[in-house]
C-alpha positions in Angstrom: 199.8 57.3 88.3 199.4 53.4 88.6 198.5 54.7 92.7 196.1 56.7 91.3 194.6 53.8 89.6 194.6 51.3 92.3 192.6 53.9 94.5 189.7 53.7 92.1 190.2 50.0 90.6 190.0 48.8 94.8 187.0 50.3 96.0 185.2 49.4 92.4 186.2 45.8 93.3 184.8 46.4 96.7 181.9 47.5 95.8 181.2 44.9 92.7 181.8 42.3 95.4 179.4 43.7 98.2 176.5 44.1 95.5 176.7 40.6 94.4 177.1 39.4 98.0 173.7 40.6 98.6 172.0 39.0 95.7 169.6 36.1 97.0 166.5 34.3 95.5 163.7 36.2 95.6 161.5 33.1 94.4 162.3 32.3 98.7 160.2 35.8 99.4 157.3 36.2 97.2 154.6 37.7 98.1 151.6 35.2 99.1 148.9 36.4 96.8 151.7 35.9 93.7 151.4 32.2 94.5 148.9 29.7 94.0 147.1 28.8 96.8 146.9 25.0 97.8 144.3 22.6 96.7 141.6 22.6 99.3 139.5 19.1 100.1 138.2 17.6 97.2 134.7 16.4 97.7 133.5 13.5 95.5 129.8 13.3 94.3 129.5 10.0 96.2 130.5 11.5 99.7 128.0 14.7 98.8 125.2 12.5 98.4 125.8 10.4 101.2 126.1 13.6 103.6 123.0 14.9 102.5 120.9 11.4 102.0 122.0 10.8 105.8 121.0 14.3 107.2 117.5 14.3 105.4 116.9 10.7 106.7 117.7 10.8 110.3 115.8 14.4 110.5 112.3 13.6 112.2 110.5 16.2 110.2 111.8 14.4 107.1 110.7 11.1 108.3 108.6 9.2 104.9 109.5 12.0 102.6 110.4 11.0 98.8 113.0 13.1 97.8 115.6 11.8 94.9 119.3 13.2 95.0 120.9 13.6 92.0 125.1 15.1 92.6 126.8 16.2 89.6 130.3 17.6 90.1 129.2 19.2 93.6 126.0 20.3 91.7 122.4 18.9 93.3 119.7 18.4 91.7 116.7 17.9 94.2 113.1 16.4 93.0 109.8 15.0 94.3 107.0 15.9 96.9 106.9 16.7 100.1 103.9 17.6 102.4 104.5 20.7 103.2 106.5 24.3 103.0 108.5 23.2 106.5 110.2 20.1 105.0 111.1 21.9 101.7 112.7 24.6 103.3 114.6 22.3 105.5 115.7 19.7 102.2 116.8 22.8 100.8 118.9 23.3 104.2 120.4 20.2 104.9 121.5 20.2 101.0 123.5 23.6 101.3 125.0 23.0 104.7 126.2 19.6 103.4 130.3 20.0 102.4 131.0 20.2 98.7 127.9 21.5 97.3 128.4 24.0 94.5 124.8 25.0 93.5 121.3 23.4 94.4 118.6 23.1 92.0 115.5 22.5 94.3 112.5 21.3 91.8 110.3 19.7 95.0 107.2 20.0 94.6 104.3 20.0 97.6 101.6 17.5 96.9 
């Protein structure tokens, strides 16, 4: 009978032994979109409105234009007059394509 016993107790033991053999850390293999993704590039309010005071002052069409800036948290606040639709529209361009910039408020006005 204590045969008997060993046949089973063995291959228990085997098996106890090759099931915690294969345990690993699954923390190693988790799925990308369970973990949080990298901080990008921070843009400071500073380097915003230096990118966008730099584009709308070396643009000829812009040339004599007085526009004030205002960057909040990547938020821009645009006011005063320009001559005409063209240069709004093209403010309102340089502001977007400038890296950072969250939201535009465009309150130019044409004189």
């Amino acid at each position: 009978m204590q045969t008997r016993s060993q046949f089973f107790v063995l291959p228990a033991l085997l098996l106890c032994l090759l099931a915690l053999t294969g345990c690993e850390n699954y923390a190693e293999r988790t799925h990308p979109s369970w973990v949080a993704p990298t901080p990008g590039i921070v843009h400071d309010d500073s380097s915003i409105y230096a990118r966008i005071m730099q584009t709308i002052q070396t643009d000829p069409d812009l040339r004599g234009v007085n526009v004030e800036v205002k960057v909040q948290d990547g938020n821009v606040t645009l006011t005063g007059k320009v001559s005409n639709e063209n240069q709004m529209t093209k403010i309102n361009m340089h502001t977007w394509m400038a890296e950072g910039v969250k939201k535009v408020d465009n309150q130019i006005a044409m004189k």
